[in-house]
N, C-alpha and C positions, 0 to 999 in steps of 0.2 A: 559605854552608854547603855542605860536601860531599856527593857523590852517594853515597858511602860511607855515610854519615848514615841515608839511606833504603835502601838496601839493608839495614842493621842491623835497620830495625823487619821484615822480614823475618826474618833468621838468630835477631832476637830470642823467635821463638814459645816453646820450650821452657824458656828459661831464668826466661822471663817468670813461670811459674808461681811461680818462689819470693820472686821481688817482688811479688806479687799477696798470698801469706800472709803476708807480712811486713807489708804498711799496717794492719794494726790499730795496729801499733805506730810506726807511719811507715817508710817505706820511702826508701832513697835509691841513684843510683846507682853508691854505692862506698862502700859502710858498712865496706868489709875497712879501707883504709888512706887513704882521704882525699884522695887525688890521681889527676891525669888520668893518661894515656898516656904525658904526656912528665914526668913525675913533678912535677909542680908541686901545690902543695896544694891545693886547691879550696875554695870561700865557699862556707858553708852555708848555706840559706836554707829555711826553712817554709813549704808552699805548702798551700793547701787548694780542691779542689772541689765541685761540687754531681753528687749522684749522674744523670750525666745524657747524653746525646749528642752535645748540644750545646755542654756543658764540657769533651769530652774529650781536647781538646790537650794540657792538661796531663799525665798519664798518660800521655799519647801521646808527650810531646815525653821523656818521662824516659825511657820505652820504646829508644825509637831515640837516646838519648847526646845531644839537642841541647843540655843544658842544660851537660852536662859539659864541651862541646867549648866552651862560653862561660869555662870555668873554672869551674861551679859547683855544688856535691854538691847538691840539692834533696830535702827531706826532704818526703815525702808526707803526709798526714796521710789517716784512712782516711774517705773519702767522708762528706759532710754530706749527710743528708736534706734539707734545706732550705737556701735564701740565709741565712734569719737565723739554723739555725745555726753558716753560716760567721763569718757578721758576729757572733757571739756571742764565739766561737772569735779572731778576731780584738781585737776590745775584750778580753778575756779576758788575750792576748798569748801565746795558744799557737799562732799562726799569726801569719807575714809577711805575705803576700799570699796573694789569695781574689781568686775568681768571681764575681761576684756582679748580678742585674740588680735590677729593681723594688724590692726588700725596701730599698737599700740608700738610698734616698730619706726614709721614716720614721725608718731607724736615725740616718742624718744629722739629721732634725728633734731625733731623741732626747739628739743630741750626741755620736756617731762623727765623731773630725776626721777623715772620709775624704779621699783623691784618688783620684780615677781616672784609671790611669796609660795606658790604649789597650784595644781590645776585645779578647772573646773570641768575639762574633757581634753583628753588626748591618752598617750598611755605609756609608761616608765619603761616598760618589757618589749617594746620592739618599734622598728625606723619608724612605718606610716602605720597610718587608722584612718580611716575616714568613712567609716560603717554609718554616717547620717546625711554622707552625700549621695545624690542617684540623678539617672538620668531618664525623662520624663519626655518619649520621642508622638509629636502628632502621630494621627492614624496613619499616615502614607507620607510619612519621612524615608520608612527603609535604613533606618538606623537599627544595626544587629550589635548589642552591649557583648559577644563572644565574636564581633568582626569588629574593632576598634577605627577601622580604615574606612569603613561604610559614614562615618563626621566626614569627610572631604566632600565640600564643598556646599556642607549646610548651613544654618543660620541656626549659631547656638546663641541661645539667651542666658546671658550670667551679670551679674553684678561685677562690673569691673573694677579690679584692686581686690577683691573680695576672695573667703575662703572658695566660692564655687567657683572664681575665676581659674584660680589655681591648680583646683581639682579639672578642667578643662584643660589645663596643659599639660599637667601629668598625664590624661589620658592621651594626646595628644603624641606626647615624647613615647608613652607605651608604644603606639601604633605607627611610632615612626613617623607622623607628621608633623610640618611646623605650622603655627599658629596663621599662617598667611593661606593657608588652604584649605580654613573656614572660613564665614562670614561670623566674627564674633558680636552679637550684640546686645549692648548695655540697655538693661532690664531689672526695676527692679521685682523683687521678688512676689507684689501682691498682682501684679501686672502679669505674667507669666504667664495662665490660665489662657487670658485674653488672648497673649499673642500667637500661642497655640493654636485655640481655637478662633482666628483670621486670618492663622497663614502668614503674622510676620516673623515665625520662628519653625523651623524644623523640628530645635527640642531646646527643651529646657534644663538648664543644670543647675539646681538648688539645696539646700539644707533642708532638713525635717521641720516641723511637719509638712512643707510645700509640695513635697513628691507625693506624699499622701492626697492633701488636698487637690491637688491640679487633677490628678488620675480620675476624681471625683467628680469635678468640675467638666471636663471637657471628656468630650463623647467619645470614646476609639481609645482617649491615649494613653499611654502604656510608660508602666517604668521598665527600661530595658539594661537599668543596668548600677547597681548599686555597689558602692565602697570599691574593696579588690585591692585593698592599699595600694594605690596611685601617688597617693602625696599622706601627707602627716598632718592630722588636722590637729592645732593649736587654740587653745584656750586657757588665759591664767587667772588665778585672784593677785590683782595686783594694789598696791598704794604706793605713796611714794614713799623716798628714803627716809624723808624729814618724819613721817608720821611711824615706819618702821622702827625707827632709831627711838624717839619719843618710847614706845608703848611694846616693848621685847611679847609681856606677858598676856598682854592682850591679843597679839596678832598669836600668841601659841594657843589660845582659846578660840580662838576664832575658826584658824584651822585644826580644832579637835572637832569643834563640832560641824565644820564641814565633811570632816573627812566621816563621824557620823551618820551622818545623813545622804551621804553618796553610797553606802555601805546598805543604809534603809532603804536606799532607792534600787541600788542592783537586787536586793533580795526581793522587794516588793515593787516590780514592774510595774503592774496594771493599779496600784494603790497611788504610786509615785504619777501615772496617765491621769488619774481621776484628780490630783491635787492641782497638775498641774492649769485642769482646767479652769480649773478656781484663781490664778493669775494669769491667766492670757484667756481673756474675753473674746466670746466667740469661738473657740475650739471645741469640737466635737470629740465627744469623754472616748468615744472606738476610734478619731484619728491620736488623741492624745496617746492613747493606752501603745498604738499599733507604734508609733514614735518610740514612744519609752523601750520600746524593745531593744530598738538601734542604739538608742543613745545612752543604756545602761552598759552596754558594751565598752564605751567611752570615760567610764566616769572610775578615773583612778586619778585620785588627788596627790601621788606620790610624786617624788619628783630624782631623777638618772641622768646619767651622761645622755641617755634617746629623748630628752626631753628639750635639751640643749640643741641637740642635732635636729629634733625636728624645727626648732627656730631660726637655726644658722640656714634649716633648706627651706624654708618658706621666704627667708627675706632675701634670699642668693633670687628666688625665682620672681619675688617684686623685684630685686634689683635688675635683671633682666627684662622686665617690662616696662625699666624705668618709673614706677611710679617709688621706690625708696633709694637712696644713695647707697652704692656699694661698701661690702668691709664693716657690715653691723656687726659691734662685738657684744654675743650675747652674754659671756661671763662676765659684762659689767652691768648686767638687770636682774642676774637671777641671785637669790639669796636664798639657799636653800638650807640654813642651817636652822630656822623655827618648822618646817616640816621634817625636816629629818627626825627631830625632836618627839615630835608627835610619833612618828614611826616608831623612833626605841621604847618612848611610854606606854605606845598603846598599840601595840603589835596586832591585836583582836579585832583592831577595828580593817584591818587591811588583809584579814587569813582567809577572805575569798578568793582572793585577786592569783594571779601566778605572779609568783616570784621576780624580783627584780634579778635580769643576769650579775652573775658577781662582777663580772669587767665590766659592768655600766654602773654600778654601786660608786656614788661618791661620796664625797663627805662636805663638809661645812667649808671647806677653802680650797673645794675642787676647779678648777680651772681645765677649762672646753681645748680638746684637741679634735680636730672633725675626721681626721684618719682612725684616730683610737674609738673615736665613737661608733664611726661606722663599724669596725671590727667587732665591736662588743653588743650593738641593736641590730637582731634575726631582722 
Protein backbone atom coordinates (compact mmCIF):
# COMPACT_ATOMS: atom_id res chain seq x y z
CA UNK A 1 0.00 0.00 0.00
CA UNK A 2 1.16 3.50 -0.92
CA UNK A 3 2.60 6.15 1.31
CA UNK A 4 0.26 8.43 -0.82
CA UNK A 5 -2.62 6.36 0.82
CA UNK A 6 -1.73 7.97 4.25
CA UNK A 7 -1.08 11.14 3.45
CA UNK A 8 -4.83 11.24 1.82
CA UNK A 9 -6.50 10.52 5.33
CA UNK A 10 -4.69 13.85 5.96
CA UNK A 11 -5.79 16.04 2.81
CA UNK A 12 -8.96 13.90 3.45
CA UNK A 13 -10.29 16.40 6.49
CA UNK A 14 -12.60 18.58 4.73
CA UNK A 15 -14.05 16.74 2.23
CA UNK A 16 -14.70 14.13 4.73
CA UNK A 17 -17.56 16.10 6.05
CA UNK A 18 -19.79 15.17 3.18
CA UNK A 19 -19.26 11.53 3.53
CA UNK A 20 -20.02 11.75 7.15
CA UNK A 21 -23.82 13.25 6.10
CA UNK A 22 -24.12 10.96 3.65
CA UNK A 23 -23.99 7.35 5.86
CA UNK A 24 -27.29 7.57 6.88
CA UNK A 25 -27.96 6.47 3.65
CA UNK A 26 -24.54 4.67 3.11
CA UNK A 27 -21.75 6.17 2.01
CA UNK A 28 -19.22 5.16 -0.59
CA UNK A 29 -15.95 6.24 -1.93
CA UNK A 30 -17.09 7.08 -5.45
CA UNK A 31 -20.83 7.07 -5.60
CA UNK A 32 -20.26 9.92 -8.84
CA UNK A 33 -19.13 7.08 -11.33
CA UNK A 34 -18.04 3.84 -9.96
CA UNK A 35 -14.46 3.50 -10.86
CA UNK A 36 -10.91 4.12 -9.43
CA UNK A 37 -8.34 6.55 -10.76
CA UNK A 38 -7.36 4.44 -13.56
CA UNK A 39 -10.90 4.17 -14.73
CA UNK A 40 -11.61 0.52 -13.96
CA UNK A 41 -15.08 -0.22 -12.38
CA UNK A 42 -14.88 -0.93 -8.96
CA UNK A 43 -17.01 -4.13 -6.74
CA UNK A 44 -19.36 -2.97 -4.59
CA UNK A 45 -19.50 -4.33 -1.35
CA UNK A 46 -21.79 -3.36 2.04
CA UNK A 47 -19.83 -3.07 5.06
CA UNK A 48 -21.19 -2.26 8.39
CA UNK A 49 -19.79 -1.09 11.93
CA UNK A 50 -20.18 -0.84 15.57
CA UNK A 51 -20.38 2.72 16.79
CA UNK A 52 -17.12 2.49 18.41
CA UNK A 53 -13.07 3.20 18.48
CA UNK A 54 -12.16 0.30 18.34
CA UNK A 55 -14.09 -0.59 15.05
CA UNK A 56 -12.91 2.36 13.37
CA UNK A 57 -10.78 1.10 10.56
CA UNK A 58 -13.39 0.74 8.66
CA UNK A 59 -14.45 4.48 8.27
CA UNK A 60 -10.91 4.95 8.53
CA UNK A 61 -9.83 2.67 5.70
CA UNK A 62 -12.78 4.27 3.29
CA UNK A 63 -11.36 7.78 4.56
CA UNK A 64 -7.89 7.44 3.14
CA UNK A 65 -9.01 5.44 -0.56
CA UNK A 66 -7.70 1.93 0.85
CA UNK A 67 -10.53 0.14 -0.13
CA UNK A 68 -10.62 1.67 -3.53
CA UNK A 69 -6.99 1.19 -4.44
CA UNK A 70 -8.02 -2.79 -3.83
CA UNK A 71 -10.61 -2.05 -6.65
CA UNK A 72 -13.41 -1.78 -4.35
CA UNK A 73 -16.38 1.09 -3.95
CA UNK A 74 -17.53 -0.04 -0.14
CA UNK A 75 -20.70 1.12 0.85
CA UNK A 76 -21.05 2.17 4.53
CA UNK A 77 -23.87 1.71 6.21
CA UNK A 78 -24.66 4.32 9.14
CA UNK A 79 -23.12 3.00 12.53
CA UNK A 80 -24.96 0.15 14.58
CA UNK A 81 -25.46 0.81 18.07
CA UNK A 82 -24.78 -2.59 18.91
CA UNK A 83 -22.83 -6.15 17.65
CA UNK A 84 -26.35 -7.64 17.19
CA UNK A 85 -27.52 -5.03 15.54
CA UNK A 86 -24.90 -5.53 13.00
CA UNK A 87 -25.45 -9.18 13.08
CA UNK A 88 -29.26 -8.33 12.57
CA UNK A 89 -28.42 -6.26 9.60
CA UNK A 90 -26.38 -8.80 8.25
CA UNK A 91 -28.95 -12.03 8.46
CA UNK A 92 -31.24 -9.40 7.20
CA UNK A 93 -28.83 -9.24 4.04
CA UNK A 94 -28.49 -5.42 4.05
CA UNK A 95 -24.89 -5.73 4.85
CA UNK A 96 -21.87 -7.96 3.44
CA UNK A 97 -19.55 -7.77 6.00
CA UNK A 98 -19.67 -6.53 9.82
CA UNK A 99 -17.64 -6.07 13.02
CA UNK A 100 -18.60 -7.96 15.25
CA UNK A 101 -17.11 -9.56 18.80
CA UNK A 102 -18.93 -11.48 21.71
CA UNK A 103 -22.62 -10.97 20.36
CA UNK A 104 -21.66 -13.08 17.46
CA UNK A 105 -21.36 -16.54 19.44
CA UNK A 106 -25.28 -16.57 20.48
CA UNK A 107 -26.24 -15.38 17.14
CA UNK A 108 -24.28 -18.44 15.64
CA UNK A 109 -25.95 -20.76 18.38
CA UNK A 110 -29.18 -19.01 16.91
CA UNK A 111 -28.23 -20.16 13.42
CA UNK A 112 -26.17 -17.33 11.67
CA UNK A 113 -23.83 -19.45 9.21
CA UNK A 114 -21.09 -17.07 10.14
CA UNK A 115 -17.25 -17.11 9.16
CA UNK A 116 -14.84 -15.08 10.48
CA UNK A 117 -12.78 -13.93 8.10
CA UNK A 118 -9.49 -12.12 10.29
CA UNK A 119 -9.73 -9.46 13.21
CA UNK A 120 -10.46 -6.04 13.70
CA UNK A 121 -8.80 -6.10 17.36
CA UNK A 122 -7.47 -8.72 19.44
CA UNK A 123 -3.87 -10.25 18.78
CA UNK A 124 -2.30 -13.63 17.01
CA UNK A 125 1.05 -13.58 19.46
CA UNK A 126 -0.26 -14.26 22.73
CA UNK A 127 -3.61 -15.75 25.18
CA UNK A 128 -5.26 -12.27 26.34
CA UNK A 129 -5.14 -8.35 25.41
CA UNK A 130 -7.40 -6.20 26.72
CA UNK A 131 -5.34 -2.86 26.80
CA UNK A 132 -8.95 -0.90 25.94
CA UNK A 133 -10.47 -2.11 28.93
CA UNK A 134 -9.89 -0.16 32.46
CA UNK A 135 -11.53 0.50 35.54
CA UNK A 136 -12.98 3.75 36.37
CA UNK A 137 -13.46 3.70 40.47
CA UNK A 138 -15.81 6.89 42.27
CA UNK A 139 -13.67 9.16 44.45
CA UNK A 140 -14.22 7.09 47.84
CA UNK A 141 -14.91 3.56 46.35
CA UNK A 142 -11.22 2.39 47.86
CA UNK A 143 -10.96 0.38 45.00
CA UNK A 144 -6.78 -0.23 44.58
CA UNK A 145 -6.37 -1.77 40.63
CA UNK A 146 -2.65 -3.42 42.47
CA UNK A 147 -5.31 -4.92 45.32
CA UNK A 148 -7.66 -6.82 43.10
CA UNK A 149 -9.60 -7.92 46.39
CA UNK A 150 -10.45 -4.24 47.38
CA UNK A 151 -14.00 -5.12 44.23
CA UNK A 152 -15.51 -7.22 47.30
CA UNK A 153 -18.37 -6.09 47.98
CA UNK A 154 -18.81 -2.99 45.53
CA UNK A 155 -21.20 -2.21 42.93
CA UNK A 156 -19.59 -2.69 39.46
CA UNK A 157 -21.22 -1.17 36.52
CA UNK A 158 -20.80 -3.25 33.35
CA UNK A 159 -22.89 -4.11 30.49
CA UNK A 160 -24.03 -7.68 31.04
CA UNK A 161 -23.07 -10.41 28.44
CA UNK A 162 -20.78 -7.85 27.18
CA UNK A 163 -16.82 -7.75 26.62
CA UNK A 164 -16.62 -5.39 29.98
CA UNK A 165 -18.72 -8.11 31.70
CA UNK A 166 -16.10 -10.44 31.11
CA UNK A 167 -13.29 -8.39 31.65
CA UNK A 168 -15.06 -8.16 35.46
CA UNK A 169 -14.67 -11.82 35.82
CA UNK A 170 -11.31 -12.34 34.80
CA UNK A 171 -10.45 -9.70 37.32
CA UNK A 172 -12.53 -11.31 39.63
CA UNK A 173 -10.90 -15.07 39.01
CA UNK A 174 -7.41 -12.99 39.22
CA UNK A 175 -8.15 -12.00 42.76
CA UNK A 176 -9.64 -15.08 43.71
CA UNK A 177 -13.23 -13.86 43.98
CA UNK A 178 -16.46 -15.19 42.72
CA UNK A 179 -18.89 -13.07 40.96
CA UNK A 180 -21.41 -13.34 44.06
CA UNK A 181 -19.25 -10.99 46.19
CA UNK A 182 -19.87 -8.14 44.20
CA UNK A 183 -22.98 -6.24 43.51
CA UNK A 184 -22.69 -6.55 39.68
CA UNK A 185 -24.82 -3.94 37.80
CA UNK A 186 -26.23 -3.75 34.47
CA UNK A 187 -25.27 -0.30 33.03
CA UNK A 188 -25.11 0.82 29.90
CA UNK A 189 -22.11 2.44 28.91
CA UNK A 190 -23.37 6.33 28.21
CA UNK A 191 -25.01 6.05 31.66
CA UNK A 192 -21.81 5.14 33.62
CA UNK A 193 -20.60 8.77 34.37
CA UNK A 194 -24.07 9.34 35.95
CA UNK A 195 -23.96 6.35 38.17
CA UNK A 196 -20.63 7.35 39.35
CA UNK A 197 -21.24 10.47 40.18
CA UNK A 198 -24.78 9.54 42.43
CA UNK A 199 -23.42 6.74 44.16
CA UNK A 200 -25.32 3.99 42.28
CA UNK A 201 -21.92 2.33 41.33
CA UNK A 202 -18.48 2.04 43.13
CA UNK A 203 -16.83 1.73 39.74
CA UNK A 204 -17.18 1.36 36.49
CA UNK A 205 -15.84 -1.13 33.90
CA UNK A 206 -15.98 -0.13 30.27
CA UNK A 207 -14.19 0.03 26.73
CA UNK A 208 -12.44 3.17 25.31
CA UNK A 209 -13.03 5.91 24.83
CA UNK A 210 -15.56 5.74 28.21
CA UNK A 211 -12.66 5.31 30.81
CA UNK A 212 -11.40 8.41 29.23
CA UNK A 213 -14.62 10.13 29.17
CA UNK A 214 -16.14 9.30 32.54
CA UNK A 215 -12.61 10.35 34.36
CA UNK A 216 -13.58 13.77 32.56
CA UNK A 217 -17.00 13.79 33.55
CA UNK A 218 -17.22 13.15 37.16
CA UNK A 219 -15.27 14.91 39.62
CA UNK A 220 -12.57 12.61 41.89
CA UNK A 221 -12.78 9.66 39.61
CA UNK A 222 -9.91 7.87 38.79
CA UNK A 223 -9.04 5.03 36.26
CA UNK A 224 -7.33 2.52 38.75
CA UNK A 225 -6.76 0.08 36.60
CA UNK A 226 -6.25 -0.86 32.90
CA UNK A 227 -5.75 -4.18 30.63
CA UNK A 228 -3.15 -6.63 32.63
CA UNK A 229 -4.34 -9.39 30.23
CA UNK A 230 -7.12 -10.64 32.34
CA UNK A 231 -9.16 -12.07 29.52
CA UNK A 232 -8.62 -11.99 25.70
CA UNK A 233 -10.48 -9.24 24.02
CA UNK A 234 -12.31 -10.55 20.77
CA UNK A 235 -13.25 -8.75 17.58
CA UNK A 236 -13.69 -10.12 13.99
CA UNK A 237 -14.65 -9.03 10.35
CA UNK A 238 -17.15 -11.37 9.72
CA UNK A 239 -19.88 -12.28 6.72
CA UNK A 240 -21.51 -15.26 6.16
CA UNK A 241 -20.56 -18.52 4.38
CA UNK A 242 -22.98 -17.95 1.58
CA UNK A 243 -21.43 -14.42 0.82
CA UNK A 244 -17.69 -15.89 1.61
CA UNK A 245 -18.27 -18.81 -0.81
CA UNK A 246 -19.82 -16.31 -3.59
CA UNK A 247 -16.97 -13.66 -3.64
CA UNK A 248 -13.12 -15.79 -2.65
CA UNK A 249 -11.46 -12.53 -4.34
CA UNK A 250 -13.28 -10.03 -3.01
CA UNK A 251 -13.21 -10.89 0.60
CA UNK A 252 -9.09 -11.22 -0.14
CA UNK A 253 -9.21 -7.47 -1.11
CA UNK A 254 -11.05 -6.44 1.41
CA UNK A 255 -8.82 -7.76 3.92
CA UNK A 256 -5.64 -6.27 2.14
CA UNK A 257 -6.96 -3.24 2.61
CA UNK A 258 -7.88 -3.65 5.98
CA UNK A 259 -5.05 -5.04 7.07
CA UNK A 260 -3.52 -1.64 5.31
CA UNK A 261 -5.11 0.60 7.16
CA UNK A 262 -4.66 -1.07 10.70
CA UNK A 263 -0.92 -0.97 9.79
CA UNK A 264 -1.69 3.16 8.96
CA UNK A 265 -3.41 3.38 12.14
CA UNK A 266 -0.56 1.58 14.43
CA UNK A 267 2.00 3.85 12.84
CA UNK A 268 0.00 7.04 12.86
CA UNK A 269 -1.82 7.09 16.26
CA UNK A 270 -2.89 10.64 16.92
CA UNK A 271 -3.82 10.91 12.79
CA UNK A 272 -5.85 7.63 13.20
CA UNK A 273 -7.54 9.80 17.04
CA UNK A 274 -8.16 12.85 14.70
CA UNK A 275 -10.04 10.59 11.89
CA UNK A 276 -11.73 8.94 14.14
CA UNK A 277 -13.49 11.95 15.34
CA UNK A 278 -14.85 12.49 12.01
CA UNK A 279 -17.21 9.15 12.53
CA UNK A 280 -18.28 9.20 16.05
CA UNK A 281 -19.89 12.56 16.62
CA UNK A 282 -19.24 14.20 19.47
CA UNK A 283 -15.78 12.81 20.57
CA UNK A 284 -13.11 15.05 21.63
CA UNK A 285 -9.94 14.93 19.05
CA UNK A 286 -7.43 14.64 22.94
CA UNK A 287 -10.00 11.81 24.12
CA UNK A 288 -9.90 10.34 20.61
CA UNK A 289 -6.07 10.55 20.05
CA UNK A 290 -5.61 9.41 24.12
CA UNK A 291 -7.80 6.15 23.00
CA UNK A 292 -5.99 5.36 19.79
CA UNK A 293 -2.98 4.82 21.84
CA UNK A 294 -4.67 1.67 23.53
CA UNK A 295 -6.35 0.42 20.82
CA UNK A 296 -3.43 0.46 18.37
CA UNK A 297 -1.94 -1.98 20.58
CA UNK A 298 -4.89 -4.12 19.47
CA UNK A 299 -5.12 -3.84 15.90
CA UNK A 300 -3.49 -7.08 14.39
CA UNK A 301 -5.67 -8.29 11.79
CA UNK A 302 -3.82 -11.80 11.59
CA UNK A 303 -5.23 -14.56 12.52
CA UNK A 304 -3.23 -18.07 15.00
CA UNK A 305 -4.08 -20.98 16.88
CA UNK A 306 -4.39 -17.71 20.06
CA UNK A 307 -7.12 -16.38 18.20
CA UNK A 308 -9.01 -19.39 18.28
CA UNK A 309 -8.24 -19.91 22.05
CA UNK A 310 -9.26 -16.65 22.79
CA UNK A 311 -12.91 -17.51 21.37
CA UNK A 312 -13.11 -20.92 22.72
CA UNK A 313 -12.18 -18.79 26.40
CA UNK A 314 -14.71 -16.01 25.90
CA UNK A 315 -17.57 -18.33 25.20
CA UNK A 316 -16.50 -21.09 28.03
CA UNK A 317 -16.83 -17.90 30.37
CA UNK A 318 -20.67 -16.74 28.60
CA UNK A 319 -21.30 -20.23 28.83
CA UNK A 320 -20.72 -20.12 32.62
CA UNK A 321 -22.82 -17.07 33.05
CA UNK A 322 -25.22 -18.80 31.08
CA UNK A 323 -25.99 -16.35 28.69
CA UNK A 324 -24.54 -18.79 25.45
CA UNK A 325 -25.06 -22.76 25.40
CA UNK A 326 -21.98 -24.87 26.11
CA UNK A 327 -19.37 -26.71 23.58
CA UNK A 328 -19.19 -23.58 21.06
CA UNK A 329 -17.13 -25.08 18.38
CA UNK A 330 -15.01 -22.35 17.16
CA UNK A 331 -13.11 -24.24 14.08
CA UNK A 332 -16.54 -24.33 12.51
CA UNK A 333 -16.61 -20.04 12.16
CA UNK A 334 -13.15 -19.37 11.48
CA UNK A 335 -11.87 -19.58 7.89
CA UNK A 336 -8.66 -18.46 7.92
CA UNK A 337 -7.45 -19.41 4.62
CA UNK A 338 -8.24 -15.63 2.58
CA UNK A 339 -5.99 -14.00 5.49
CA UNK A 340 -3.43 -16.24 5.60
CA UNK A 341 -3.34 -15.22 2.07
CA UNK A 342 -2.88 -11.77 2.54
CA UNK A 343 -0.04 -12.69 5.03
CA UNK A 344 2.06 -14.73 2.34
CA UNK A 345 1.27 -11.65 -0.51
CA UNK A 346 2.00 -9.08 1.59
CA UNK A 347 4.30 -9.68 4.37
CA UNK A 348 5.12 -5.67 4.65
CA UNK A 349 2.07 -4.94 5.61
CA UNK A 350 2.36 -6.85 8.92
CA UNK A 351 6.48 -6.36 9.68
CA UNK A 352 5.59 -4.05 12.63
CA UNK A 353 3.71 -6.37 14.50
CA UNK A 354 5.90 -9.40 16.42
CA UNK A 355 5.92 -12.36 15.13
CA UNK A 356 3.38 -15.02 15.09
CA UNK A 357 4.90 -18.06 17.63
CA UNK A 358 5.66 -20.87 15.19
CA UNK A 359 3.42 -23.51 17.37
CA UNK A 360 0.43 -21.05 17.01
CA UNK A 361 1.12 -20.64 13.15
CA UNK A 362 -1.73 -22.49 11.30
CA UNK A 363 -2.75 -23.10 8.16
CA UNK A 364 -5.86 -23.03 5.84
CA UNK A 365 -7.49 -26.46 7.38
CA UNK A 366 -6.13 -25.91 10.75
CA UNK A 367 -8.47 -27.29 13.28
CA UNK A 368 -8.50 -25.92 17.30
CA UNK A 369 -7.02 -28.04 19.97
CA UNK A 370 -7.37 -25.81 23.34
CA UNK A 371 -4.44 -27.89 25.20
CA UNK A 372 -2.07 -27.29 22.10
CA UNK A 373 -3.05 -23.81 21.94
CA UNK A 374 -2.70 -22.97 25.19
CA UNK A 375 0.94 -24.38 24.96
CA UNK A 376 1.79 -22.35 22.09
CA UNK A 377 0.01 -18.49 23.18
CA UNK A 378 2.70 -16.73 26.02
Amino acid sequence: MSIAKGLRLVAATTAVALLTAACGGGSTVDDDNGAGGDGAALTKVRAGYVSAIDQIGLPVGLEGGYFEEEGLDVELAQPFPTGVDALNALQAGTIDIIQVGTPLIAAAQKGIDLVLLGNYTGSSTQRSIDETMAVVAAPNADIDGANLTTLRGKRIGVSVASINHLYLLGLLESAGLSASEVKIVNTAPPDMGVALQTGGIDAAIIWDPWPIVITEQVQGAREVLRGGGHIPFVGYIATTRQFADQNPELIKKFLTARAAVDQWMRKNPDQAGESATRWLPGTKPEVAKKAMQYNTKQLDPRLSACNYLALDTISALLAEQKVVQPGFDVSRYFEPEPILGVMSAEPALFDDLAPVPATAAIGPSFTFSRDEAVKACP
